[in-house]
C-alpha positions as CSV (number, residue, x, y, z in Angstrom):
1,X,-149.2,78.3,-89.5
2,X,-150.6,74.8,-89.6
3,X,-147.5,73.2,-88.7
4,X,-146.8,75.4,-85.8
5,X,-150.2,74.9,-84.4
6,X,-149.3,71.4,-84.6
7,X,-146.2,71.8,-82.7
8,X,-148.0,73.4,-80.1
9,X,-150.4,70.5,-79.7
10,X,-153.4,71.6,-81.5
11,X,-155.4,69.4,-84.3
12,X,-154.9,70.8,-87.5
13,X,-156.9,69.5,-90.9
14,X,-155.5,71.0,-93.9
15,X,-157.5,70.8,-97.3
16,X,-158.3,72.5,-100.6
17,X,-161.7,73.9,-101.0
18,X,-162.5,71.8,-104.1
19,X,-161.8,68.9,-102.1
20,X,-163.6,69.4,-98.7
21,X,-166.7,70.8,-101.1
22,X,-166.5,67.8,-103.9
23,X,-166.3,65.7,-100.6
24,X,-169.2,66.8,-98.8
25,X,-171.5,67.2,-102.1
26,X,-171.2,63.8,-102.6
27,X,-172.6,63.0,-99.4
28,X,-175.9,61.6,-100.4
29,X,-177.4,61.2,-97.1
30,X,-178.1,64.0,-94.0
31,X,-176.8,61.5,-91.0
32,X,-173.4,60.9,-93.4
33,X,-173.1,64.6,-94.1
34,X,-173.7,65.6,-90.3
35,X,-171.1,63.4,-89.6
36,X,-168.7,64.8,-91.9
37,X,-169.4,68.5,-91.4
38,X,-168.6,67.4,-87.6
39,X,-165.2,66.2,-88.9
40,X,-164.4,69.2,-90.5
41,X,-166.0,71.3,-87.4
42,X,-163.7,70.0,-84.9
43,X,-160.2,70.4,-85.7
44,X,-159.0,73.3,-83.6
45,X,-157.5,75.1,-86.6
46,X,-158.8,74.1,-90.0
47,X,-157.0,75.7,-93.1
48,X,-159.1,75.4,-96.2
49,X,-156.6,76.5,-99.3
50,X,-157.4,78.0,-102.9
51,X,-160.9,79.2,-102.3
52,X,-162.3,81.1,-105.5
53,X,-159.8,79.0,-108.4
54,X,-162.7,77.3,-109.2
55,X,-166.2,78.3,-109.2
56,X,-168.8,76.6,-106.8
57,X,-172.8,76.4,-107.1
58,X,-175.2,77.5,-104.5
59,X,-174.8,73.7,-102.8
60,X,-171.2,74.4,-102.3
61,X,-171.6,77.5,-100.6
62,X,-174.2,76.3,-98.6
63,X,-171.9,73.9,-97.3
64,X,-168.7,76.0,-96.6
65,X,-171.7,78.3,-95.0
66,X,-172.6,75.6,-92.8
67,X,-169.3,74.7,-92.2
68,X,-168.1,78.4,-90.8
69,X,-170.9,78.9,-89.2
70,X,-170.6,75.7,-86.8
71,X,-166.8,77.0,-86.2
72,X,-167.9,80.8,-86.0
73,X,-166.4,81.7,-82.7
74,X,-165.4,78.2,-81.5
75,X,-162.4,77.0,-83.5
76,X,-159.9,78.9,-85.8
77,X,-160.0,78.9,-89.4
78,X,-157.6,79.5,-92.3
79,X,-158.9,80.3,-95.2
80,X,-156.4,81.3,-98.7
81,X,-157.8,82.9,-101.9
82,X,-156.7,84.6,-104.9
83,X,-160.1,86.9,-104.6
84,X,-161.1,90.0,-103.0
85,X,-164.3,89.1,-100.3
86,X,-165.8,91.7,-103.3
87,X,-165.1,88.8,-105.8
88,X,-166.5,85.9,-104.1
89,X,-169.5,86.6,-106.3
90,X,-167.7,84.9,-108.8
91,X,-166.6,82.0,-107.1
92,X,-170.1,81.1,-105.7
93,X,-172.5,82.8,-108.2
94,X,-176.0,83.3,-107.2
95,X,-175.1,81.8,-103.7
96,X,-177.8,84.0,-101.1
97,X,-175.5,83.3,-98.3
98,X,-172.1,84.6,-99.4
99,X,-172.5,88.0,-97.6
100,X,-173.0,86.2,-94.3
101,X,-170.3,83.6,-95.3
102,X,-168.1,86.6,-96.0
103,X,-169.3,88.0,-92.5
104,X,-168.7,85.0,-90.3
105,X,-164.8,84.5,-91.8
106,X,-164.2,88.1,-91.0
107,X,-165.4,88.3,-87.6
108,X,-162.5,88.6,-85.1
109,X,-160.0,87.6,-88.4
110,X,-156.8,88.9,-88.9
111,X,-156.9,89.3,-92.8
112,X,-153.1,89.0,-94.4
113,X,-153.2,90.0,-97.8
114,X,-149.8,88.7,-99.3
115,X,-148.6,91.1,-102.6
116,X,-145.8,89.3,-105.0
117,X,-144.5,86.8,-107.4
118,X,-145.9,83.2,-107.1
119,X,-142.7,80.9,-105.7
120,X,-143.9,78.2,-108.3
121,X,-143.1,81.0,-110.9
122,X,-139.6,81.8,-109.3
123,X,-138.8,78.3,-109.0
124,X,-139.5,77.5,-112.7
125,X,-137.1,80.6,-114.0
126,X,-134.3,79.7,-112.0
127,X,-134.6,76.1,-112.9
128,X,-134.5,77.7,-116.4
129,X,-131.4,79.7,-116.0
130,X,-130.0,76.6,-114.6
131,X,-130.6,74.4,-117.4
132,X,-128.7,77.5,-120.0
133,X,-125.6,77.6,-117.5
134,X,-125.6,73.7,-117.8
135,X,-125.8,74.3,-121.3
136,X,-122.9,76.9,-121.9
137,X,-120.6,75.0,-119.7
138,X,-121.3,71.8,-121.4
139,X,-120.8,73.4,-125.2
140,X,-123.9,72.6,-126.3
141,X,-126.2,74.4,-129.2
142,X,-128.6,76.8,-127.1
């Protein structure tokens, strides 16, 4: 998706939750962290991968909360998780403003939920078999 937007001319910033949150955490002063939340407010499509593998604190949701709310109707936004919106609970515990994080993300979203075996996990077994073919062929002790 990111690459065909890209194709088609628009800006694209591609990122992993735990880094575009660690990032903007560790902004220590409001000018610096306006300035970055404007960098990650302008790209016309911004893809933010593996939300809810790790666990965030209220700060962190705050942030993404701040984040989608200053792209809320204005730019398009990617987000990937391994979580139900019912589990984001868990990823940011305690967090008062997951319910209207949850809202802003679903507003006008297409949600694609994506049912089957991880490619990493595909990968690895047929590298496995591989190797054993490699093995037979060669005479070697299995």
């Amino acid at each position: 998706m990111a690459y065909q937007a890209v194709l088609n001319g628009h800006t694209v910033l591609f990122t992993t939750a735990a880094q575009m949150l660690g990032d903007l955490a560790a902004l220590d002063s409001d000018s610096l962290l306006r300035r970055r939340l404007r960098q990650y407010a302008a790209p016309d499509l911004l893809c933010v991968d593996e939300v809810g593998y790790l666990s965030y604190s209220n700060r962190h949701a705050d942030l993404l909360f701040e984040l989608i709310n200053r792209r809320h109707e204005k730019k398009s936004t990617v987000i990937t998780t391994n979580k139900s919106f019912a589990e984001w609970s868990e990823v940011f515990p305690n967090a008062a403003c997951v319910v209207a994080l949850i809202d802003r993300l679903v507003h006008h979203a297409e949600i694609v939920p994506i049912q089957g075996s991880s490619y990493r996990h595909k990968e690895a077994q047929e590298r496995a078999t591989n190797k054993q073919i490699r093995k037979k062929k060669s005479g070697a002790p299995s």
